[in-house]
C-alpha positions, 0 to 999 in steps of 0.5 A: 181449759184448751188454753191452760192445757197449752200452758201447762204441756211443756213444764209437764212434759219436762217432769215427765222426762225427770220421772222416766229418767229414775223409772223403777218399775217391775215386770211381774208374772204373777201366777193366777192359773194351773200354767197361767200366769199374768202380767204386771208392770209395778212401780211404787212411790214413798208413802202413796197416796193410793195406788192406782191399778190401771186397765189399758184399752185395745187388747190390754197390756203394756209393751214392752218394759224396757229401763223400768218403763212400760213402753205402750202407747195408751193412755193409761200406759204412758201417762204413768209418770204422771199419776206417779207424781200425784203420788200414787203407785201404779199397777198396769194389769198386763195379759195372761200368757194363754191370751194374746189379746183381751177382748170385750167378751173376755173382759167380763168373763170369770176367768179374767175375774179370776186371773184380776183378783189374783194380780190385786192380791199381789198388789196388795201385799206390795203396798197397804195404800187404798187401791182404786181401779182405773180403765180407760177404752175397753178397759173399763169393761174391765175395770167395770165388772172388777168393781161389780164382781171383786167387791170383797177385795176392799176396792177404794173406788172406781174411775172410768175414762173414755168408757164403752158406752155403745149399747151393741158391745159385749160388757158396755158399761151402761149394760152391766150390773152398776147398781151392784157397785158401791163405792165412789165412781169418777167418768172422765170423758172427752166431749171430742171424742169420735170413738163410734163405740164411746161417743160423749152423749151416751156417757150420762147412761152411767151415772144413771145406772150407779144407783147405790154409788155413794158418790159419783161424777161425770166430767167432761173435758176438752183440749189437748193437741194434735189427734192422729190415727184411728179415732178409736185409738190411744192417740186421737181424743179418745186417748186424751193426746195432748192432755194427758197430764190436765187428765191425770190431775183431775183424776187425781185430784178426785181420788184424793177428795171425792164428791158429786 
């Protein structure tokens, strides 16, 4: 997989550059509280597949939009040319204005529920494509308790990607509720991953806990290019650097035909 990641980089790179060039996203505030709004970056594709609504890492949001672009770093945030050409439209949950950064306490607090399922609503009278929540980092404590908490609002699926995995955080994966999820689940991880807070062998504790998920699947993946930084950071292996788009194809590859 290291080799056809290298193959495959520089066509993808150029398709990125395409998309990114006819960007025609949309920041939106969207009121989810007495004086509280929300952000969101919100970019359509004719007849979606899906839209994918995407919880970053770190302290969540997405930069700044500039051209109709969201400009952070993570993972999620600049792999959105990709998911956009496997054809889904992409929804990046940003922050609440009385907050300057989510944190893993937050993540799974009812406030942030009530501030997500504000945003959800909003997305999805942009578009009747199914909508699968995507987390990558600490945003899939997020994405996690969304898919435990906000089951009523007819979630499609659930993919998670370099999870929380380490016991001793707040709103770990393996620690919250996954046998109340029940609807397709996706863990895509890095087996280089050195994030203390995400290491590989603790992934499985997972799939163990998604009970009554009617389908799910752990991948493991290797390759990518040039790790720098913090190894707990967006652009070492925890973000998947260098792989970004052999990444986004598996996934959505998955969304589009789920199994075990």
């Amino acid at each position: 997989m290291k080799h056809r990641l290298q193959r495959l980089v520089a066509g993808f790179v150029l398709l990125a550059l395409s998309l990114t060039g006819h960007a025609e996203g949309t920041l939106f505030k969207v009121p989810t509280r007495d004086g509280v709004t929300t952000t969101l970056f919100w970019e359509p594709v004719e007849n979606a597949k899906a839209t994918v609504f995407l919880f970053p890492g770190g302290g969540g949001g997405f930069g700044q939009v500039e051209n109709g672009r969201a400009t952070g770093n993570n993972f999620l945030v600049r792999s959105a040319p990709y998911f956009l050409a496997n054809g889904f439209n992409v929804a990046i949950f940003g922050r609440p204005n009385d907050s300057e950064e989510l944190d893993y306490a937050d993540r799974i607090s009812d406030t942030h529920m009530t501030d997500v399922r504000l945003v959800l609503d909003f997305v999805k009278k942009q578009s009747p494509a199914p909508v699968w929540v995507v987390g990558t980092s600490r945003g899939t404590i997020s994405a996690t308790a969304t898919a435990i908490n906000l089951q009523n609002t007819g979630l499609s699926g659930l993919v998670l990607t370099s999870s929380v995995v380490n016991y001793k955080k707040i709103g770990a994966i393996p620690k919250q509720d996954l046998a109340a999820i029940r609807i397709p689940v996706l863990v895509l991880h890095h087996s280089k991953d050195e994030c203390v807070l995400c290491r590989p062998y603790e992934v499985p504790a997972i799939l163990r806990g998604l009970t009554n998920a009617p389908v799910k699947k752990e991948i493991m993946v290797d390759g990518g290019a040039n790790p720098s930084g913090d190894v707990c950071a967006a652009l070492h292996w925890h973000g998947f650097i260098g792989g970004e788009q052999e990444a986004v194809a598996i996934i959505g590859n998955w969304i589009k035909r789920p199994m075990n």
